[in-house]
C-alpha positions as a printed Julia matrix, in Angstrom:
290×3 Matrix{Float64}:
 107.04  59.48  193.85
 106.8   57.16  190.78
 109.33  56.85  188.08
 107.99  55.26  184.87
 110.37  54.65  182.0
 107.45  55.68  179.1
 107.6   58.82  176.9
 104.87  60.93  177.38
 102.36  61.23  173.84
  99.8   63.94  175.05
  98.98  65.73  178.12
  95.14  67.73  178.15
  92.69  69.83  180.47
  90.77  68.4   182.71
  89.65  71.16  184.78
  91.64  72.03  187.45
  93.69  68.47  186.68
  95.27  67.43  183.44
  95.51  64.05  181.83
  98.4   62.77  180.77
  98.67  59.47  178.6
 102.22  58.09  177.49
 103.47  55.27  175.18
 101.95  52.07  177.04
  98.39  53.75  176.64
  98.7   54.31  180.46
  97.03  57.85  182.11
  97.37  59.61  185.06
  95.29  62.68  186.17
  97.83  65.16  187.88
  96.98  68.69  189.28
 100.61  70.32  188.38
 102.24  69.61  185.02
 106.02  69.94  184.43
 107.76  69.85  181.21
 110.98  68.91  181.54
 110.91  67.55  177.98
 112.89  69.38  175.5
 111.76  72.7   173.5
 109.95  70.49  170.69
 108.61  68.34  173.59
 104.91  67.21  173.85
 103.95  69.81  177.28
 105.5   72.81  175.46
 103.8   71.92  173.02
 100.97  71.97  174.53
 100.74  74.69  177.91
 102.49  77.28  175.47
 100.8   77.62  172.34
 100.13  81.3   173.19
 103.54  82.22  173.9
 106.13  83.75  170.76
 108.38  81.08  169.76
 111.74  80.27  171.08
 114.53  81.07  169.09
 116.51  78.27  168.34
 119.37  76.78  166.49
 120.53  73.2   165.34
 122.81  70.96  166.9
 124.23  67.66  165.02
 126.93  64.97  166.12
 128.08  61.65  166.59
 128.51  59.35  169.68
 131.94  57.57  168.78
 132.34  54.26  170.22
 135.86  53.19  170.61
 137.28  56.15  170.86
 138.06  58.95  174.43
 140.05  61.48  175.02
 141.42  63.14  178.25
 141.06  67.15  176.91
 137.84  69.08  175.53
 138.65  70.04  171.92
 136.82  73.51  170.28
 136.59  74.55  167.19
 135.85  77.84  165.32
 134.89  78.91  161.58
 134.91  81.69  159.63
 131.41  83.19  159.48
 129.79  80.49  161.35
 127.38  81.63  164.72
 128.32  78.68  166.47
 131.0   76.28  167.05
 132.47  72.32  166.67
 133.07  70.14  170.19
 134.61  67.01  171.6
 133.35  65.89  174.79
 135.1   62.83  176.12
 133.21  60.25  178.05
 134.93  57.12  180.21
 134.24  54.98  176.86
 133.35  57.05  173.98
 133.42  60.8   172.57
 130.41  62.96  171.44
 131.54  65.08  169.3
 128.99  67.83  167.75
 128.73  70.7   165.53
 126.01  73.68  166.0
 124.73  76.61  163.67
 121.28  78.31  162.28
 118.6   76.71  162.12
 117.72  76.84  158.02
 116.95  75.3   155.08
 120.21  73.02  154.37
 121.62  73.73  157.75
 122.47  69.92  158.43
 123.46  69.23  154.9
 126.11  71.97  155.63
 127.45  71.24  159.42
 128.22  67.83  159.22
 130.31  67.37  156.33
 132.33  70.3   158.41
 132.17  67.65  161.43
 132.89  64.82  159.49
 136.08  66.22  157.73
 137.59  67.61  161.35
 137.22  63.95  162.56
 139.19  62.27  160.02
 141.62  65.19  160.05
 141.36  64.78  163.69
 141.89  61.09  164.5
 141.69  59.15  160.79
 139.7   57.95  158.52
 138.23  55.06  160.45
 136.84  56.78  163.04
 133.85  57.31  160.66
 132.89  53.76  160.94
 132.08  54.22  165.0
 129.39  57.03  164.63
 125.84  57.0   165.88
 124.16  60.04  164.98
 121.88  62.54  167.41
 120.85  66.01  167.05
 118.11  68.32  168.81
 117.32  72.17  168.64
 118.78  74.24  170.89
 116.45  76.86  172.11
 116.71  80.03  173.97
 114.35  82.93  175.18
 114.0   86.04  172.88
 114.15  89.06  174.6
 110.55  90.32  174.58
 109.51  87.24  176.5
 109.66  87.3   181.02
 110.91  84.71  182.85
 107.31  84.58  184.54
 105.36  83.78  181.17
 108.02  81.74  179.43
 108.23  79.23  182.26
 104.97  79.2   184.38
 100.98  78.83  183.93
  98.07  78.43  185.22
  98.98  74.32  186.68
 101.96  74.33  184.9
 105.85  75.03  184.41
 108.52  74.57  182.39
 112.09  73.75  183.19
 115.01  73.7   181.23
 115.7   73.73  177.51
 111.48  73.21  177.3
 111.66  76.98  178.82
 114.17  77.89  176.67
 116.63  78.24  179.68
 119.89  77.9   177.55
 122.57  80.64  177.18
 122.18  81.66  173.58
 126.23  82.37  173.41
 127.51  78.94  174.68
 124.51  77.25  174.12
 125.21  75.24  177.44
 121.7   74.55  179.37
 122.75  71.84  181.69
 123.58  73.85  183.85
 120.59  76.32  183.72
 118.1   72.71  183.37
 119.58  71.62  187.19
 119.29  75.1   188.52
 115.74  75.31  187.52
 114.22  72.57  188.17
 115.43  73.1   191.82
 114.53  76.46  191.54
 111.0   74.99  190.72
 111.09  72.05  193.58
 111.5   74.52  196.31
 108.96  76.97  195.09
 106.73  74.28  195.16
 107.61  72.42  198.43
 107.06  76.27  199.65
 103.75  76.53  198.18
 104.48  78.87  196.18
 104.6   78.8   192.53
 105.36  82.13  191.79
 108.67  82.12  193.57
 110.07  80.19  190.52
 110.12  82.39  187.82
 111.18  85.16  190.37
 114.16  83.55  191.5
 115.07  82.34  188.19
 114.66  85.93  186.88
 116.75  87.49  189.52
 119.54  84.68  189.16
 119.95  84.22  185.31
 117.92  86.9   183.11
 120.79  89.16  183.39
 123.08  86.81  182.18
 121.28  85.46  179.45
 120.16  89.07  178.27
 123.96  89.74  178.24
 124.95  87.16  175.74
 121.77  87.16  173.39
 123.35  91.04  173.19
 126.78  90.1   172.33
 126.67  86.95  170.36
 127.55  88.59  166.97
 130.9   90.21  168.82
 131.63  86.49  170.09
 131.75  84.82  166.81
 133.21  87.24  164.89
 136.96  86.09  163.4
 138.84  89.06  165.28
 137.24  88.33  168.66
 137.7   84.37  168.12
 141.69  85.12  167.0
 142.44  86.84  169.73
 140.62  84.58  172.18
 141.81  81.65  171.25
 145.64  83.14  171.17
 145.81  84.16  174.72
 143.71  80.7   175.91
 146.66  78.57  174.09
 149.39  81.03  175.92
 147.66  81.66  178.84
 146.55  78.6   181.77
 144.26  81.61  183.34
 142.64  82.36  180.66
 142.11  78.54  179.82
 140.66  78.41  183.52
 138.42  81.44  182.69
 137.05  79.6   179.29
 136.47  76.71  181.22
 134.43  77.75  184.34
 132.28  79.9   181.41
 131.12  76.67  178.96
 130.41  74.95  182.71
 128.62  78.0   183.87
 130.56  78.59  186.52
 131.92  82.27  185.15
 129.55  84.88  185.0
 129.21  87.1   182.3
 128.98  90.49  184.42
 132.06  89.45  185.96
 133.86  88.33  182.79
 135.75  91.83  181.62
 137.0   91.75  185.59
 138.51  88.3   185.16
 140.23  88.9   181.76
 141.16  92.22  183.09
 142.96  90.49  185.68
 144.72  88.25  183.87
 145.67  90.5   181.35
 149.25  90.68  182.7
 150.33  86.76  183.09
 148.55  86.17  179.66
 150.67  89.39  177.84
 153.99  87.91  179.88
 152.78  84.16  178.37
 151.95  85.69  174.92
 155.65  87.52  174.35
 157.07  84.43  175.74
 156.09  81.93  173.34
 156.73  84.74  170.86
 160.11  85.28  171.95
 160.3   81.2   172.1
 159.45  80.57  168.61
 161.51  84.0   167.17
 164.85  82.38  169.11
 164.11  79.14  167.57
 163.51  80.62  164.18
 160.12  79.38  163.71
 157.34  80.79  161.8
 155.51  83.8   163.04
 152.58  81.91  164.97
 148.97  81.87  164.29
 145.55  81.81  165.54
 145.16  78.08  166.42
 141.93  77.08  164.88
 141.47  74.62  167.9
 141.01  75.1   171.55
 142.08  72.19  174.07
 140.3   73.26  177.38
């Protein structure tokens, strides 16, 4: 195997091969193409033309330099399909905000970014960003696993495939599953064993949360999540393992349903807490530390 640190410019058919020609002007002639590049990426773009489109959404943030963080911050708004993060890395945060895709979209969700991070941390953390955004795809509901990610001498792994849950919008996980999904079909000789073991591992859970991603962002849902994840280190646990993709959806209302009791006991603890003390009635928190 060779690694060559070029971005790929345009891939055609050759026959039964295809050419592929990157940055340096270099080609190779390959008889199985994988895109592994992104859903706007240059083999999408090319192997799928005859597919229906992904659906997708925006994501914007920052890389701050400077600053970290030991917790993962979340945050909601009112009548926004999607949410605010902070992800902290050894020696920086990236911090990002995603939505619709739509005219004005980015003129809209960063100011919202930008105004949680001085709130956040101060003014001067604005003079530390580096900006990045991308499109965050996922599969619409008419489309198999068999079409969307393999061809005729070709598949697609990842967000290129639109492998991203369309409730979280987390695809790292989904991306690494894949693509060995993919490398073992192939050391097998056998194609086709992809998209079948992909289908039988993950279409039911992304099905589930295309279906219920208008009951996920919606305020009462958010309000009452986010009250029993601050009360409640189970629930926090649960919220945790389901943005990592370790929590599966079909087993979700079994987990909650579990912990319904320690979270209640947590939840009219703090209550009690806070009534004793003669503090305000409490509120939704409009941010999550997981």
């Amino acid at each position: 195997m060779q690694v060559r640190p070029a971005r790929v410019t345009s891939v055609q058919r050759e026959g039964r091969f295809w050419r592929v020609t990157d940055t340096s002007g270099h080609t190779e002639r390959v008889d199985f193409l994988v895109g592994a590049d992104g859903a706007s990426g240059v083999v999408r773009g090319r192997v799928a033309k005859h597919l229906p489109p992904l659906l997708q959404c925006v994501g914007l943030g920052y890389f701050v330099e400077g600053y970290t963080s030991d917790e993962i911050v979340v945050k909601f708004f009112d009548a926004l399909d999607g949410y605010l993060w902070v992800f902290p890395r050894l020696d920086h945060l990236a911090v990002g905000i995603c939505g619709p895709t739509g005219p004005g979209r980015s003129e809209q969700l960063l100011p919202e970014l930008e105004r949680f991070l001085v709130d956040f941390y101060g003014a001067n953390i604005l003079r530390q960003l580096k900006r990045y955004g991308a499109r965050i795809p996922s599969l619409p509901r008419s489309l198999a696993g068999k079409d969307a990610c393999l061809g005729d001498g070709w598949a697609l792994v990842g967000d290129a495939a639109g492998l991203v849950d369309p409730l979280t919008r987390e695809g790292i996980h989904y991306a690494l599953a894949s693509a060995q999904f993919l490398a073992e079909a192939l050391s097998d000789s056998n194609p086709e064993g992809y998209p079948q073991r992909w289908e039988a591992s993950f279409r039911g859970e992304l099905e589930w949360a295309g279906r219920h991603k208008d009951l996920f962002f919606s305020r009462h849902f958010i309000e009452a999540f986010t009250v029993l994840s601050s009360a409640s280190r189970a629930v926090q646990a649960i919220v945790s393992d389901l943005v990592a993709g370790r929590q599966q959806y079909k087993n979700l209302r079994k987990g909650l349903t579990a912990n319904a009791p320690s979270a209640a006991v947590a939840l009219a603890a703090r209550f009690i807490k806070r009534g004793l003390g003669g503090a305000a009635p409490m509120t939704p928190p409009t941010v999550v530390s997981l």
